[in-house]
C-alpha positions as CSV (number, residue, x, y, z in Angstrom):
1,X,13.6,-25.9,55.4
2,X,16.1,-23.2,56.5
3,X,16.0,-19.9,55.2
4,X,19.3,-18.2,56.1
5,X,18.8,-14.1,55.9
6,X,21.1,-14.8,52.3
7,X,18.5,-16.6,51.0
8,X,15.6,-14.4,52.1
9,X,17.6,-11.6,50.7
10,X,18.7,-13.4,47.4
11,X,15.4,-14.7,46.9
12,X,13.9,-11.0,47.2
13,X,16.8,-9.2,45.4
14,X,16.4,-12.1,42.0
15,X,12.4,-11.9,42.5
16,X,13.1,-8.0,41.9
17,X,15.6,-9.0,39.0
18,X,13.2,-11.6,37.4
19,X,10.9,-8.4,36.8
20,X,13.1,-6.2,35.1
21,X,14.6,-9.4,33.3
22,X,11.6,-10.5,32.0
23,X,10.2,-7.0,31.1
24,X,13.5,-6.5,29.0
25,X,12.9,-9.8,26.9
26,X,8.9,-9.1,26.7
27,X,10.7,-5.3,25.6
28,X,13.2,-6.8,23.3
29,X,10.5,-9.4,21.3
30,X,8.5,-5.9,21.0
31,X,11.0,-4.2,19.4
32,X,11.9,-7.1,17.1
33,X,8.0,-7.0,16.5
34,X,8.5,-3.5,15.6
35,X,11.1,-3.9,13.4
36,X,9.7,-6.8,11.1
37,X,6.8,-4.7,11.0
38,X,8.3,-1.7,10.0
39,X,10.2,-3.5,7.5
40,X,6.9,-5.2,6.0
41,X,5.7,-1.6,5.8
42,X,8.6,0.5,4.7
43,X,10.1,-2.4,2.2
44,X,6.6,-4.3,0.9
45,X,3.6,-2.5,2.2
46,X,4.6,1.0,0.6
47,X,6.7,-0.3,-2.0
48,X,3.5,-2.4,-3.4
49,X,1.0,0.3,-3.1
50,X,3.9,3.3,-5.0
51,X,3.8,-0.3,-7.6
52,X,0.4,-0.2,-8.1
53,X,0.0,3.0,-8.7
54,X,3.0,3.1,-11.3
55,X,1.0,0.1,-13.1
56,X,-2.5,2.1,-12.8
57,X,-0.6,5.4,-14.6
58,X,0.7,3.5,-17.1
59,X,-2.1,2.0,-17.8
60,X,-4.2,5.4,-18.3
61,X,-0.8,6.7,-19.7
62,X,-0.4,4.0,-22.3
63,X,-3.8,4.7,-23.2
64,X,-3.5,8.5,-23.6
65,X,-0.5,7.8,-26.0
66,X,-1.9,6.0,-27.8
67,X,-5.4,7.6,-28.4
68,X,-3.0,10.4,-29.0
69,X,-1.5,8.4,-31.9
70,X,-4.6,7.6,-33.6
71,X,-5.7,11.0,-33.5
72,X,-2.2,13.1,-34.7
73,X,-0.4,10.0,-36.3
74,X,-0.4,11.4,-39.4
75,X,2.4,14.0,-38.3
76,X,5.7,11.9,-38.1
77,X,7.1,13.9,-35.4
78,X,4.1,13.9,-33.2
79,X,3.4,10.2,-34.0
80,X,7.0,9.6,-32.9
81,X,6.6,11.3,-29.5
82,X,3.4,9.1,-28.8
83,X,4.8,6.6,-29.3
84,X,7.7,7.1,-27.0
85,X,5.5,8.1,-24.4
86,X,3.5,4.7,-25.1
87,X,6.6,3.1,-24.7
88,X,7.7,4.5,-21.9
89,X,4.5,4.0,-20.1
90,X,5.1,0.0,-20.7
91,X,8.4,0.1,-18.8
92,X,6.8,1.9,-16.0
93,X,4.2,-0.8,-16.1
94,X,6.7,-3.5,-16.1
95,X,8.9,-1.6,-13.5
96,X,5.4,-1.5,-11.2
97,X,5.0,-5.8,-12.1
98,X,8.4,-6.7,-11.0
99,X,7.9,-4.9,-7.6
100,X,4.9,-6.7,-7.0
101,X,5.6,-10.5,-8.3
102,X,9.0,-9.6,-6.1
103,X,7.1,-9.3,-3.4
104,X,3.8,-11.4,-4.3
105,X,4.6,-14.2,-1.2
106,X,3.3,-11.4,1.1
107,X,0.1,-11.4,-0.5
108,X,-3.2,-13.5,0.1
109,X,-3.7,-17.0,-2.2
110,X,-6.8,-15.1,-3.5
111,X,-4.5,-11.8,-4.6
112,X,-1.6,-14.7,-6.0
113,X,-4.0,-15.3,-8.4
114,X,-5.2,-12.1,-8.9
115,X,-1.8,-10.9,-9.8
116,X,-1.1,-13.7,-12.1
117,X,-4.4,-12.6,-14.2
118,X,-3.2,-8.9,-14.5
119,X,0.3,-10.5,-15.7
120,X,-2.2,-12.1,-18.6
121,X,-4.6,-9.3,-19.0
122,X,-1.4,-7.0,-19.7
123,X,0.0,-8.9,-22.3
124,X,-2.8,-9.1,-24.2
125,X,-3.7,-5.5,-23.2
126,X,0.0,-5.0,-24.8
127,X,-0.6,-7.0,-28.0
128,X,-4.2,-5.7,-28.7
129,X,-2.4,-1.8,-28.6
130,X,0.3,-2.7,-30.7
131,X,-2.2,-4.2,-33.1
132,X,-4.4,-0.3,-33.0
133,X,-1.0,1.2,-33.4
134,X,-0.6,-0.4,-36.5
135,X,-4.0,-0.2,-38.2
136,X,-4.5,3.8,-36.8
137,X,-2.6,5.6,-39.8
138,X,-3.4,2.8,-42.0
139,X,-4.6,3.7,-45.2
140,X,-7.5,0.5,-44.0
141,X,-8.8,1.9,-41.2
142,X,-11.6,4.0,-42.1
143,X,-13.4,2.0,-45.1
144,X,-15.4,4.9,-45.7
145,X,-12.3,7.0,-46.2
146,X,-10.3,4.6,-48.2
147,X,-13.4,4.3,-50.3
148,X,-13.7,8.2,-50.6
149,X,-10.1,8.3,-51.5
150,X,-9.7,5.3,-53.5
151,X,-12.9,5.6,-55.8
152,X,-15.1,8.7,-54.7
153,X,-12.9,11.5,-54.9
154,X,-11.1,10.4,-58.3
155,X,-14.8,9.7,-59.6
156,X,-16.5,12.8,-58.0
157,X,-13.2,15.1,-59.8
158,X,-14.1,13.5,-63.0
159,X,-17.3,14.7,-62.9
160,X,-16.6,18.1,-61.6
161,X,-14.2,19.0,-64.6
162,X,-16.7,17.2,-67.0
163,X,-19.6,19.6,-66.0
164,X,-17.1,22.4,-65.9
165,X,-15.7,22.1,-68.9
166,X,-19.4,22.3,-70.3
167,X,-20.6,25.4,-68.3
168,X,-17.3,27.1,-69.9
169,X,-18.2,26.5,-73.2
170,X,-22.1,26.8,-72.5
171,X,-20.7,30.7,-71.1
172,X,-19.1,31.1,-75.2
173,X,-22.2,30.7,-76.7
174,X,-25.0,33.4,-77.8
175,X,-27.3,33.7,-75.3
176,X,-31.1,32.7,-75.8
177,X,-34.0,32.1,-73.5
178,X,-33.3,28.2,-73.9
179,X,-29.5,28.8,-73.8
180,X,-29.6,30.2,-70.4
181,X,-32.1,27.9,-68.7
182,X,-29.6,25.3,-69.6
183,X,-26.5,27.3,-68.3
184,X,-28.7,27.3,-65.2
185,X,-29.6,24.0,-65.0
186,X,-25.8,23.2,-65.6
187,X,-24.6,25.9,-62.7
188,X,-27.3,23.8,-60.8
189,X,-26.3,20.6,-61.4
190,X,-22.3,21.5,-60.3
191,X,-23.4,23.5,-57.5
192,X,-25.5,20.3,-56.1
193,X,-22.5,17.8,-56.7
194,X,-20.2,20.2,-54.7
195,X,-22.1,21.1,-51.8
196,X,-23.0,17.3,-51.9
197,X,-19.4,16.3,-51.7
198,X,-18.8,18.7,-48.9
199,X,-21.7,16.8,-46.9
200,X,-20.2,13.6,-47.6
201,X,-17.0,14.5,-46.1
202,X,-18.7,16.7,-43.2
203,X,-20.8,13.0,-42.5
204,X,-17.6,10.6,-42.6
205,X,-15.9,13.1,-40.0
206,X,-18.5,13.7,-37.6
207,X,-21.1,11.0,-37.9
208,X,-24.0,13.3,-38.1
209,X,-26.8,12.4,-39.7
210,X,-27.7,16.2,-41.2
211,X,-25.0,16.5,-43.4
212,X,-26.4,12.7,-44.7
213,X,-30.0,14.4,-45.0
214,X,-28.1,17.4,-46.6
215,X,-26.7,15.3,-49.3
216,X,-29.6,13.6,-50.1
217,X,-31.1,16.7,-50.8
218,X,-28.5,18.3,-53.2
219,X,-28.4,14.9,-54.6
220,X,-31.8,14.9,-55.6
221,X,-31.5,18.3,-57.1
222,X,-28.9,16.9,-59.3
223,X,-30.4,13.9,-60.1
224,X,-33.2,16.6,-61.1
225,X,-31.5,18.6,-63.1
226,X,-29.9,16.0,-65.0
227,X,-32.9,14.2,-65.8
228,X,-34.2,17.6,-66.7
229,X,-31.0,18.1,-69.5
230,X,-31.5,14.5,-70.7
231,X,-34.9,15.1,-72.0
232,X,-35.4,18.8,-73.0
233,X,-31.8,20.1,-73.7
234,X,-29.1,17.8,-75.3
235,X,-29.9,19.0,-78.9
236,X,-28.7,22.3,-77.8
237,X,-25.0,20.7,-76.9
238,X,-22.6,21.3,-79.4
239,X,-20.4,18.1,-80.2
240,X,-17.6,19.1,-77.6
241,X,-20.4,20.1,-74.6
242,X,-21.8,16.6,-76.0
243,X,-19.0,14.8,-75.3
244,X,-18.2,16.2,-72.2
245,X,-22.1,15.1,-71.0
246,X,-21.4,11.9,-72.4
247,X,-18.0,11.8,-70.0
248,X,-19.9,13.2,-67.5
249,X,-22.7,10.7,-67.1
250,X,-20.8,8.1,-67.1
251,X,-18.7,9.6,-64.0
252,X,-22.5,10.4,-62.5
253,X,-23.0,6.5,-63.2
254,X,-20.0,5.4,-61.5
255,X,-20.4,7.8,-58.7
256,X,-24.3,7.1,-57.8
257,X,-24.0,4.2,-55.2
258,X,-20.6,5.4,-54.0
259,X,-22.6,8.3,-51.5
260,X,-25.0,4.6,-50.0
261,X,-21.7,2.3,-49.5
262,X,-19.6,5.3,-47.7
263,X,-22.3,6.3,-45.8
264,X,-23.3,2.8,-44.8
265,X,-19.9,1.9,-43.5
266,X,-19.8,5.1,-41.8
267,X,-23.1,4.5,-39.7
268,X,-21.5,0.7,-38.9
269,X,-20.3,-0.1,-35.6
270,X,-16.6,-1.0,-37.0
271,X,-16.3,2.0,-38.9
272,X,-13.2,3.0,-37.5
273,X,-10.9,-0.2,-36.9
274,X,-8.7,1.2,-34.7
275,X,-11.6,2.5,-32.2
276,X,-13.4,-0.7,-32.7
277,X,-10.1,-2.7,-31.6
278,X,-9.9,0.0,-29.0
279,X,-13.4,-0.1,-27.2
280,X,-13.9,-3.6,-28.0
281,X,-10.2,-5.5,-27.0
282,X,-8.2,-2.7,-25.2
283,X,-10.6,-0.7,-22.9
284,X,-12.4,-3.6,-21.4
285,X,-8.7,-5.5,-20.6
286,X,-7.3,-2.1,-18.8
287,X,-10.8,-1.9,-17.3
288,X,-10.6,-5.3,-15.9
289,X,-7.0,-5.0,-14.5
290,X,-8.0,-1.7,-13.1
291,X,-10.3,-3.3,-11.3
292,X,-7.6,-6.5,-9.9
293,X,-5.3,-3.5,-9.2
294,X,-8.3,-2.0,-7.1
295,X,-8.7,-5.0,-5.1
296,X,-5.2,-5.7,-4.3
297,X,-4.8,-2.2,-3.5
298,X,-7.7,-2.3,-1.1
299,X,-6.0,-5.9,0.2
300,X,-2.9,-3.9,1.2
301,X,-4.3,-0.8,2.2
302,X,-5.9,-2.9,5.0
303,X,-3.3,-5.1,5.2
304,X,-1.3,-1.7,5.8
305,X,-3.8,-0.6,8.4
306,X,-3.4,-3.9,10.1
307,X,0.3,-3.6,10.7
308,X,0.1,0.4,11.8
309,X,-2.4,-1.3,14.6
310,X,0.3,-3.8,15.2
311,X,2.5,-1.0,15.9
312,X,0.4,0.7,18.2
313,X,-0.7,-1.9,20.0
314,X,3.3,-3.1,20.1
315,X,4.2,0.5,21.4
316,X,1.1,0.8,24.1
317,X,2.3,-3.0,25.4
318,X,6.2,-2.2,25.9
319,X,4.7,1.3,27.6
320,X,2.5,-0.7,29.7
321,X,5.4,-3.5,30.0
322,X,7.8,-0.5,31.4
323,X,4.8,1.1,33.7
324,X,3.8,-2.2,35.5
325,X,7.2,-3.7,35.6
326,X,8.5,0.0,37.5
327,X,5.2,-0.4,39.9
328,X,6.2,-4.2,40.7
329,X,10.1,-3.4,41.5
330,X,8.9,-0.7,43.6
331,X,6.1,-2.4,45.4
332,X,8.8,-5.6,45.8
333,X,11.4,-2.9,47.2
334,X,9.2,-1.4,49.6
335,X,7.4,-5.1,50.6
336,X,10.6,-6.6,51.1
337,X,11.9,-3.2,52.9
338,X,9.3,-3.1,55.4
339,X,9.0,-6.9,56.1
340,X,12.8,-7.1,56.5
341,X,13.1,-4.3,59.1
342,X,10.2,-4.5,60.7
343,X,11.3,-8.4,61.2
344,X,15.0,-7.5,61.8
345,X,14.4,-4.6,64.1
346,X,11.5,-6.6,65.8
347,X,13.7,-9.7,66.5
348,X,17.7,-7.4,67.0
349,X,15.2,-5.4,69.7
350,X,15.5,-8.4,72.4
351,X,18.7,-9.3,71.4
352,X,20.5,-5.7,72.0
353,X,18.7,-5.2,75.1
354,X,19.9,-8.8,76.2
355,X,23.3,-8.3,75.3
356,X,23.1,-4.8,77.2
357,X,21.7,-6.5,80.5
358,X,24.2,-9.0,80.4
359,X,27.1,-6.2,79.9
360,X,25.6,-4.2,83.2
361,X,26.1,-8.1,85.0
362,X,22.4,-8.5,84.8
363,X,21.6,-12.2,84.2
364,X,18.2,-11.9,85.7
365,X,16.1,-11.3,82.7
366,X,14.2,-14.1,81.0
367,X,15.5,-15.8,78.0
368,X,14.5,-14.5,74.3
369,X,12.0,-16.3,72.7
370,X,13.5,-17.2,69.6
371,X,12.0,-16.8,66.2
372,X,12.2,-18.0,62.7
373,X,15.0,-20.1,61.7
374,X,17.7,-18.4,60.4
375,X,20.9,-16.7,61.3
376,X,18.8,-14.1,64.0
377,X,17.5,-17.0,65.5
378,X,20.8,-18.8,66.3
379,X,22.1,-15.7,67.5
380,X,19.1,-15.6,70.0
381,X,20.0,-19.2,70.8
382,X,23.4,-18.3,71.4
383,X,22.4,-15.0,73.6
384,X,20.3,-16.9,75.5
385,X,23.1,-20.4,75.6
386,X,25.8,-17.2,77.1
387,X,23.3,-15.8,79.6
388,X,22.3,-18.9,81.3
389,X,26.2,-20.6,81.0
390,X,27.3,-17.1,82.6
391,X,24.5,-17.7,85.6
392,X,25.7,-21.2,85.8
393,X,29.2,-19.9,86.0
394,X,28.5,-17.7,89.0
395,X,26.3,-19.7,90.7
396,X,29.2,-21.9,90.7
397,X,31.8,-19.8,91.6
398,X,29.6,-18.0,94.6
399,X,29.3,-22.0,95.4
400,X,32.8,-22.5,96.2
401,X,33.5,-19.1,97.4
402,X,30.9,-20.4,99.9
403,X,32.8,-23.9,100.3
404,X,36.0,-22.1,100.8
405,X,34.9,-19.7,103.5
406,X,33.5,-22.4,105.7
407,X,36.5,-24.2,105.9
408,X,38.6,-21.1,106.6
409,X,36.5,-20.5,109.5
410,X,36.8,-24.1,110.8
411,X,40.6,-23.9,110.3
412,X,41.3,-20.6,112.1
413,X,40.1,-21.2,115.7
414,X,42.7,-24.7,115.7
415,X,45.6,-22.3,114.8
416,X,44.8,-20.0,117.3
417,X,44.3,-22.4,119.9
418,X,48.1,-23.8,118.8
419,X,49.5,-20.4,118.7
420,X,48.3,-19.3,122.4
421,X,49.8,-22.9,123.7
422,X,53.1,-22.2,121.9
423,X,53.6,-18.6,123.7
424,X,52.6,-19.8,127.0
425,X,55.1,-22.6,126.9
426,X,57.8,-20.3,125.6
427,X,56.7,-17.8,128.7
């Protein structure tokens, strides 16, 4: 095959091109690379994890509110503003949800259904504090309380006034010995039932079981004293004080196992319904799709870590893309630089000092050697073709100069040999 200096040269020049070509496409699928990655990142990766943690603050916000509710509900204005915070909470919550079900074909099969459980969980997490909003201010929601209110405190004032009203006429009466034990035993008997009634309040807000052990106390004092007044001193009641006793112990009947049921549904575990509801139904639902949030979270923030590497490793490969592909055009450059001239100035070399020999009329030298077969080595052809048709020609012309000359010389004596006759005949 015959490789003209063209196609040496074109082969070289496009060998040289194909480098830089195909350094550009490996540079432009990089930076396509790039850009789906950075998009992944800037419009999913980011946008999921801000999502998740707009879900996880509403969450603990939603909470807060509400817990909030139950515990200053009872001021309309303040029970207003939890609720609005509740409620905002939930459309942060639902904001964060859209973002991620937008974006859920990114995710893993296993996180899919992952997300699909939180959409549950948060439903019912939704229902179940709706439900402890309602039953929080509730007149229901403390049995112990409504039964304080509904049948202890009416029953406990009844007895209060009743012993009252019989210390303030007991305090109108002459005093004797026996007189003033009773006014005693009476002042007793009030004093027990009030600082009893304190304890039962003190129990049903705190839980502790002193103010329990405190009652019991004052409540056997009572029961004391009034035992004490049933069998030594009612002769000494007038017919008021007696009817004031008799209203009184019947209160003191109606009131006796009040103390037991409040303080039994005070020591049960559902004593307050809305706290039940919300350690039993609320906090283990937010604490389970805390924990999905968690894991998706971690998902994505390796997820995330995987595309930064991505990046990186994008980046270092166009950088070592440009850095080899430079190297390769200039090693091409210089190879085909050097092989070029060194072949060109190696194979013009005979030819120049040819042609120069053959301008000083110097056909003597030997023929070029050709080399290679290309454009150089027709031109040697031809060099050598023009030196040896010029020797031919001369050897040809000194030929018949040669030719000629002889017969000149074989021609003259004749003529002179006629001219000498001719002048002797004319003398």
């Amino acid at each position: 095959m015959k490789f003209t200096l063209k196609t040496k040269l074109t082969l070289s020049f496009s060998l040289i091109v194909t480098i830089i070509l195909t350094t550009a496409i490996f540079n432009l699928y990089s930076v396509n690379q790039v850009s789906k990655t950075q998009h992944r990142i800037t419009d999913y990766r980011i946008e999921t994890v801000n999502a998740e943690k707009e879900i996880k603050n509403g969450i603990n916000q939603s909470l807060a509110a509400l817990r909030g509710y139950m515990i200053l509900g009872s001021d309309a204005e303040k029970a207003q503003k939890m609720k609005n915070n509740r409620q905002q909470a939930w459309k942060n919550i639902a904001n964060g949800m859209a973002i991620l079900k937008q974006g859920a074909s990114h995710l893993s099969t296993e996180d899919q259904q992952q997300l699909k459980t939180l959409e549950s969980l948060l439903a019912e997490f939704k229902d179940v504090q709706r439900s402890v909003e309602d039953i929080a201010q509730a007149p229901n929601n403390i049995p112990a309380y409504q039964l304080m209110l509904d049948q202890a405190v009416p029953t406990a004032d009844a007895l209060l006034q009743s012993i009252t009203y019989v210390i303030n006429v007991e305090s109108q009466l002459s005093a004797t010995a026996q007189r003033k034990t009773l006014l005693k035993l009476l002042a007793d008997s009030r004093s027990s039932l009030a600082t009893g009634l304190a304890s039962i309040r003190a129990y049903l807000l705190s839980g502790d079981e002193a103010f329990k052990e405190q009652f019991d106390s004052k409540w056997v004092v009572n029961t004391q004293r009034f035992n004490l007044i049933n069998s030594s001193y009612m002769e000494l009641f007038t017919p008021e004080q007696a009817q004031d006793w008799a209203d009184y112990s019947d209160a003191r009947k109606a009131f006796e196992s009040l103390p037991r049921q409040m303080f039994n549904l005070r020591s049960g575990n559902d004593w307050n319904k809305a706290n039940v509801l919300l350690g039993t139904e609320a906090a283990p639902r937010a604490k389970k799709s805390l924990s999905i949030l968690k894991n998706i979270e971690q998902h994505e923030d390796d997820a995330l870590h995987a595309d930064i590497a991505i990046l990186n490793e994008l980046s270092s490969g166009q950088n070592t893309a440009i850095i080899m592909s430079s190297i390769a055009s200039v090693i091409v450059a210089l190879i085909v630089a050097f092989v070029f001239s060194k072949d060109l100035l190696t194979r013009l070399e005979p030819i120049l000092t040819k042609s120069k020999a053959i301008t000083n009329n110097d056909l003597s030298t030997p023929s070029i050697i050709p080399k290679g077969n290309d454009e150089l080595t027709e031109l040697t052809n031809a060099v050598n073709a023009m030196n040896e048709s010029l020797t031919i020609t001369i050897r040809m012309t000194a030929d018949t100069m040669k030719d000629t000359s002889l017969q000149a010389d074989s021609i003259m004596p004749t003529r002179t040999c006629q001219i000498i006759l001719a002048n002797k005949r004319i003398k």
